[in-house]
C-alpha positions, 0 to 999 in steps of 0.5 A: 137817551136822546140828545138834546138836539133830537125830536121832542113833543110841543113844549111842556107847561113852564112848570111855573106856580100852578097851584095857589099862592098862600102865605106861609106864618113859618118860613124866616124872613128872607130879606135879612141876608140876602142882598136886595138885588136877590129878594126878586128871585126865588131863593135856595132853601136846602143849600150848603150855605143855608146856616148863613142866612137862619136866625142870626146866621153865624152857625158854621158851614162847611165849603170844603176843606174849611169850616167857614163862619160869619159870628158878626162884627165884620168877621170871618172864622176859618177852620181845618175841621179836625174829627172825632170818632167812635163806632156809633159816629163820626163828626167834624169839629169847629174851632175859629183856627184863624178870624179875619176881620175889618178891624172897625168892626161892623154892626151890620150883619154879614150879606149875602150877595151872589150865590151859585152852585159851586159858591157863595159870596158874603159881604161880612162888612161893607168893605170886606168880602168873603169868596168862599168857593168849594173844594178851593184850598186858599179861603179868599178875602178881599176889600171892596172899598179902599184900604181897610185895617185888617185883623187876623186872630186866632183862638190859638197862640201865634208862635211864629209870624214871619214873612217869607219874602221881602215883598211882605205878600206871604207870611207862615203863621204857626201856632201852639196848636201844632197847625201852620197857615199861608197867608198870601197878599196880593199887595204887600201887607205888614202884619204886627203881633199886638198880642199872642193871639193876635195880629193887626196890619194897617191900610190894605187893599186887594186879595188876601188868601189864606190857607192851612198847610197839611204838610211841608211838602205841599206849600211850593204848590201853594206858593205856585197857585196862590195868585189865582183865585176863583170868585164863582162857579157854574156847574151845567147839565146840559149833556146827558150823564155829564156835569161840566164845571166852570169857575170864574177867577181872578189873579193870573195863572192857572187854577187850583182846586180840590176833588172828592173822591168821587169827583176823581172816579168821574173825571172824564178822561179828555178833560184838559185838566191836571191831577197832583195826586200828593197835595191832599186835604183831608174831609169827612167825605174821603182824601182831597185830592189837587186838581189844576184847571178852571173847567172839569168834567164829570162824566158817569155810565148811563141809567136807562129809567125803564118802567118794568124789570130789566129781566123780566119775571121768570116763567115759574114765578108769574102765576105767584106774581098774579096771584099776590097782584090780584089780591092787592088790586082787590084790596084798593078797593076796600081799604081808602087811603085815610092819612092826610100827610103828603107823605105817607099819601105820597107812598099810598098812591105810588104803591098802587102805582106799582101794581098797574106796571106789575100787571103789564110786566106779568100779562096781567092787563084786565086788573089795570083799570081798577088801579086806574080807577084807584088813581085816578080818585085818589090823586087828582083831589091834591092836583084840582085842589078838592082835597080835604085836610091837606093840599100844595101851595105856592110859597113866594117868599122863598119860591116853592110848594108848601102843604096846607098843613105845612102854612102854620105848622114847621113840623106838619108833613116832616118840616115839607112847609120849611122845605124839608123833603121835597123830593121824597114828598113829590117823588111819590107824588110824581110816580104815580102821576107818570103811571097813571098818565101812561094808562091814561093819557087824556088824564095825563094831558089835563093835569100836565101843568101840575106834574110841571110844576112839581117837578119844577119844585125840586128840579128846576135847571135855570138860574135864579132870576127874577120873574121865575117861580122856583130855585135852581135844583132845589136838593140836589147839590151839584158839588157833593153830586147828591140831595140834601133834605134838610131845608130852613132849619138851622143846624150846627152840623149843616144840611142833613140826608137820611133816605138816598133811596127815597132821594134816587125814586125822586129823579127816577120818577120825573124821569118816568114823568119825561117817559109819560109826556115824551119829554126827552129833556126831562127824561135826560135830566132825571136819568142823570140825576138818579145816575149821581145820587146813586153814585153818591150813595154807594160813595157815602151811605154805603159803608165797606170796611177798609175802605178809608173815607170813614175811619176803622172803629165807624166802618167797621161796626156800621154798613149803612149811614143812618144820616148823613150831614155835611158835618157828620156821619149818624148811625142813628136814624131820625126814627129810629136808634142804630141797633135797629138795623133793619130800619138803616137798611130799609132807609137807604133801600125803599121804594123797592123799584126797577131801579133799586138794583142799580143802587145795589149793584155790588152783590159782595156788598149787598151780601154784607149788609145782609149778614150785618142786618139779619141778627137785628131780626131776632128782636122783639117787634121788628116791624114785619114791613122792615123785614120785608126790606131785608129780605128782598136784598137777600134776594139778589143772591139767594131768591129762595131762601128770599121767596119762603122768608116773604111769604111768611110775612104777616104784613107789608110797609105802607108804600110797599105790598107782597106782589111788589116784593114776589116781582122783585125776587121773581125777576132776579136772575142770571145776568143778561151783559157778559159778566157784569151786574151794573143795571144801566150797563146794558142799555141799548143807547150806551153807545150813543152817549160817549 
């Protein structure tokens, strides 16, 4: 992975709005939550604050370790999410614990009025504000004009209310619910209980923060950190397999924030921060752990994105490989691709794609022209807008791609017209356009800004500022380090995520378009993304029984997450119920790619998931493609049994195909790096990159 100092190509197209601009008659409007100053830009649309800015916006969201909602009346509900669980799911539940309200209420509704990636602040009144920074164990409120009457209440009874010191700046509030919170005041504050549940205090003006306290031993290191406070957050790529947070505070002293578990397997060794492993909140994503320090890095082993398979096809295995190829080549020809959804086109075109770098991984060059020619016909009608019955668009109310179905139709194309899905959509599209523009260059050339702005959709780095055409990384959540898929529709459990697999061939993919165009940046950026979203996976998809992030009922009984959301983990998929396991597998496994083997590269597990799946296969009509799926990671450690299963296989997913499914167990292997399976461990540049 070249540094960003190293040579690159002239300058790409800026990704901006190439295809036209139409007007959409199903997004919401905007302009009702996000202050004036932020309409000029283009607008997050699958963000973790998202529920703020829906229909009337008071749907909680969660920004970690709280529960945070805005119902209205100049308000904030806080809660310290408990959960419940069973085998099938687990989910966290919203109770208002604590309300902090201005107390001449408000009729206007809340405000967003700066966001960013590790924050969002909201205006709850026009003289309240809400600092609500992720992974912050105090919940900040401060007042924005002059001495305002505060209100705290709670949906539980105060039992005890006293001020732990005589400059009335800390008050313990413990209630019949058995929880107790810290509330600190950066001035003195006279808090009066004027009923069980609740509290008023007259005239105040600063910072006030409140937290819950999960045990007694914990509180001297709230007490020690509670006058620092962040406000913002900026999480930066601008280093290959790194990402480098900084916060912006307020308050003397030093910073205290909370790690997930998979931010503690990344801190990078020489980050001048401090660890207090026994402050600790829990979360549906694991323990969180206390961090001291106001710059984090975060650093994870490199993922070379490479065309072919990392050990080649075996020599007994080619003249089966060519075999399958030729006949699925022969087979573009004769079956045209009638969908008009962009995303099982989407799928058509990259399966295609795959037989052209089959051919050259297998010496197989003299059938690659006929997928060009199948490629070419098929993909350039979305990017010259000639299609018919479907197309993408420029929405600029929000700032992104839409289909032409998806303009007057929510659930056209799986909800891609309310930014539902984007990467799974355009990751296809992007595969095959970096296919083709590698066999085909003059071909590539023509249709560069296209492929820009499709990367551009999802994966665009600046800021949001005005005159740009599309959000700043779209998906991908550079806190929790994976995507979220769900898009303008309100949920009560927050932003949602079926696919990791579909989300991982996203990046992959635009890293192959940076390989295409010898974009080292692009290929740096999408390398890097995949590298997290796999990590993630593996962290939150991907279930070991004992583990301890999701309780022993949930990881005994499943070994995938169905859907993941902010809130809640599904063994259910959107397709599918949880019995049907082959569908869990396949989900979190498809496209079936090169890089698939670094998203399992835990043979033990892999193994597990294999036996937790295979008895779900004796039912009647499960899908021959679903099987194909399982069968190809029984590959990984028993390729036979593997092979005689998939060639008995009577058909194939629509994305996949038999070759596809022949290279991949023929091009499992012994290990080629001394003891160690992990993909992108053994690529040439490794020493380059720390």
């Amino acid at each position: 992975m070249p540094h960003h100092g190293s040579h690159r190509p002239p300058a790409p197209p800026p990704g901006g709005p190439v295809f036209p601009r139409a007007t959409s008659t199903v997004v919401p409007d905007p302009s009702r939550f996000f202050a004036p100053p932020l309409l000029a830009a283009p607008l997050p649309t699958n963000s973790f604050f998202q529920n703020f800015v829906l229909k009337n916006g008071d749907e909680p969201e969660y920004v970690h370790p709280y529960s945070v909602r805005s119902p209205g009346g100049a308000a904030l509900d806080i809660c310290y999410p408990s959960r419940n669980h069973s085998p099938s799911f687990v989910i966290q539940t919203f109770v208002p614990d604590l309300t902090v309200s201005d107390a001449a209420g408000s009729a206007q509704r809340h405000c967003v009025s700066a966001f960013d990636d590790l924050s969002v602040t909201l205006d709850v009144s026009p003289s309240l504000r809400a600092h609500l920074v992720r992974g912050c164990p105090y919940v900040t409120v401060t007042t924005t004009a002059g001495a305002v009457d505060i209100s705290v209440a709670s949906v539980h009874a105060f039992l005890d209310v006293a001020s732990c010191d005589d400059s009335g700046t800390k008050w313990r509030l413990g209630m019949n619910s058995g929880q107790t919170f810290l509330l600190y005041a950066s001035a003195p504050i006279r808090l009066a209980q004027t009923t069980t549940t609740q509290l008023s205090a007259p005239g105040f003006a600063g910072a006030i923060r409140v937290a819950y306290l999960p045990d007694a031993s914990m509180e001297p290191v709230l007490d020690r950190y509670s006058r620092c406070f962040p406000t913002a957050g900026h999480a930066a790529l601008s280093r290959p397999f790194c990402v480098d947070y900084a916060w912006r505070k307020d308050g003397p002293g030093e910073l205290l924030m909370l790690a997930h578990p998979l931010h503690l397997r990344l801190l990078a060794d020489d980050c001048p921060v401090r660890v207090l492993d026994d402050f600790r909140y829990r979360s549906i994503d694991g323990h969180m752990v206390g961090v001291v320090g106001d710059a984090w890095v975060l650093r994870t082993d490199p993922v070379s994105p490479t065309w072919h398979s990392t050990r080649g096809v075996s020599e007994d295995g080619v003249a089966e490989v060519v075999a399958a190829l030729r006949a699925d080549v022969a087979g573009l020809a004769s079956t045209a691709i009638t969908t008009t959804s962009s995303y099982f086109y989407g799928k058509a075109i990259a399966r295609a794609a795959r037989l052209a770098l089959i051919a050259e991984e297998v010496g197989c060059p003299d059938v690659i022209p006929a997928v060009q020619q199948f490629l070419k016909a098929s993909v350039t009608p979305w990017l010259d807008g000639s299609f018919q019955g479907n197309g993408f668009f420029y929405d600029a109310k929000w700032g992104g791609l839409v289909t032409l179905q998806g303009l007057k139709d929510s659930g056209a194309d799986f909800g891609f017209g309310i930014y539902n899905d984007h990467h799974y959509h355009l990751g296809y599209f992007l595969y095959a356009i970096a296919v083709l523009s590698k066999i085909d260059p003059c071909w590539g050339r023509k249709y560069m800004p296209q492929a820009y702005s499709m990367v551009a959709d999802f994966m665009t780095l600046s800021r949001n500022k005005a005159g740009a055409s599309f959000t700043r990384l779209r998906m991908f959540d550079l806190w929790k380090l994976h995507s979220w898929a769900g898009g303008l529709t309100e949920f009560a459990d927050g932003r949602n995520q079926e696919s990791t697999s579909e989300a991982v061939n996203a990046y992959y993919s635009a890293a192959l378009v940076g390989l295409s165009y010898g974009d080292a940046h692009l290929v740096s950026v999408g390398s890097t993304l995949t590298a997290l979203e796999m990590l993630a996976a593996q962290t939150w998809w991907h279930v070991r029984e004992g583990e301890g992030i999701y309780e022993d009922d949930f990881s005994g009984n499943n070994r995938v997450v169905g859907v993941l959301w902010a809130n809640k983990r599904d063994s259910g998929l959107w397709f599918a119920p949880p019995e049907w396991k082959e569908c869990r597998l396949g989900i979190q496994l498809l496209p079936v790619l090169p890089i698939s083997e670094a998203l399992f590269p835990d043979v033990a597990f892999v193994k597990d998931l294999v036996a937790w799946t295979l008895p779900a296969l004796a039912r009647d009509g499960v899908g021959e493609g679903w099987k194909g799926f399982v069968y190809a990671l029984e590959g990984i450690y028993d390729r036979e049994a593997a092979l005689t299963k998939t060639r008995a296989l009577k058909g194939h997913d629509d994305g996949n195909s038999l070759t596809n499914l022949l290279w991949w167990l023929h091009s499992r292997g012994s290990v080629v790096c001394d003891g160690d399976a992990g993909f992108g461990r053994c690529c040439w540049y490794r020493q380059y990159c720390h």
